[in-house]
C-alpha positions in Angstrom: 81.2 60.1 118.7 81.2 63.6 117.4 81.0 65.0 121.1 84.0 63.2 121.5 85.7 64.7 118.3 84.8 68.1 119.3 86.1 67.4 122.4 89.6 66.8 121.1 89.4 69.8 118.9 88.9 72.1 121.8 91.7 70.7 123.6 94.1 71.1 120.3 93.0 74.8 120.1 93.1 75.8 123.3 96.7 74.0 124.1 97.9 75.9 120.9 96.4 79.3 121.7 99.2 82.3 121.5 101.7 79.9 120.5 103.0 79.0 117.1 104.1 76.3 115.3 108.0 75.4 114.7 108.8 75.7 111.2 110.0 71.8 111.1 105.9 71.5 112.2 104.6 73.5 109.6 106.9 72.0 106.8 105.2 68.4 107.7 101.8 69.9 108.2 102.5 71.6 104.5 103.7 68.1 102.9 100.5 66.5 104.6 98.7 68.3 102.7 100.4 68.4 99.1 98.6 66.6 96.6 95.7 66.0 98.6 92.5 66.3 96.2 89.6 67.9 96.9 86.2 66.9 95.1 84.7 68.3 92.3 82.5 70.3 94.7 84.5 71.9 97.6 86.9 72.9 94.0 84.1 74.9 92.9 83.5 76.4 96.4 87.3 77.1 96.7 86.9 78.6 92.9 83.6 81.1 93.6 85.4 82.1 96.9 88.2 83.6 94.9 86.4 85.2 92.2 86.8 88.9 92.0 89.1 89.2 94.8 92.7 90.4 93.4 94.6 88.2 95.8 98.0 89.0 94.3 97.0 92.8 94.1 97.8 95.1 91.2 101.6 96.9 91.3 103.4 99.2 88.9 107.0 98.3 89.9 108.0 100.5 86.8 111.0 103.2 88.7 110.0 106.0 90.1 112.9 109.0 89.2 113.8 111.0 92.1 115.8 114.4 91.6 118.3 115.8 94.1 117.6 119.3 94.0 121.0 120.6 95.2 122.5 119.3 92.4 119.6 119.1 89.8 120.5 115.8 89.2 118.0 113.1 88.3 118.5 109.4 89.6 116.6 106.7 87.3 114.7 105.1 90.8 114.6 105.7 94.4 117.3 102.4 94.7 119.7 104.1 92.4 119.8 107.5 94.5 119.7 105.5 97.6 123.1 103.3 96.3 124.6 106.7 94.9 124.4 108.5 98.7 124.6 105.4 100.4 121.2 105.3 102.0 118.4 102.1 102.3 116.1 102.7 99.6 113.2 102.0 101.9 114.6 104.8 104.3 115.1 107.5 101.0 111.8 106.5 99.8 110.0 107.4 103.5 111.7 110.1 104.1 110.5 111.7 100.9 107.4 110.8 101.6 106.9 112.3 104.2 108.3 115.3 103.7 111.3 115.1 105.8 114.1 114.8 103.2 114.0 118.3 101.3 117.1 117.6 99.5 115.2 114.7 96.9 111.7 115.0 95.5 109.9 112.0 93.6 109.4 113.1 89.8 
């Protein structure tokens, strides 16, 4: 009997290999699995598993000012320079960062 399910399994995994599931597939496979319980003791697993480990990660999303030096002026945050010259923010910000904007420097 478990031959047999570990048959199956193979066949599942290798028919699936390098492909991906539709997101209609994964919504069902995510609502199969709401409210499922787990006992007391896979809960405990799941709970010493995640212990220690900073799975959301730690960020300082305080603004970071960023002065044009042509003008001396400084902008509150990289967005707020970016809106102002009409740049992406996420372009401003790399370029400083790597050195290849010289007209704005990160304060």
């Amino acid at each position: 009997m478990l031959n047999m399910i570990y048959f199956y399994i193979d066949v599942i995994i290798r028919t699936m290999k390098g492909k991906r599931h539709s997101w209609e597939t994964r919504q069902k496979m995510s609502l199969a699995q709401l409210g499922k319980k787990v006992s007391e003791e896979v809960g405990k697993k799941i709970s010493e598993a995640k212990k220690g480990k900073n799975i959301g990660g730690e960020h300082d999303n305080s603004p970071i000012p960023v002065l044009h030096i042509p003008t001396n002026t400084i902008y509150r945050s990289i967005t707020q320079a970016a809106n102002y010259f009409k740049l992406r923010r996420g372009t401003l910000s790399k370029r400083i960062s790597n050195g290849e904007e010289t007209n704005f420097k990160f304060l």
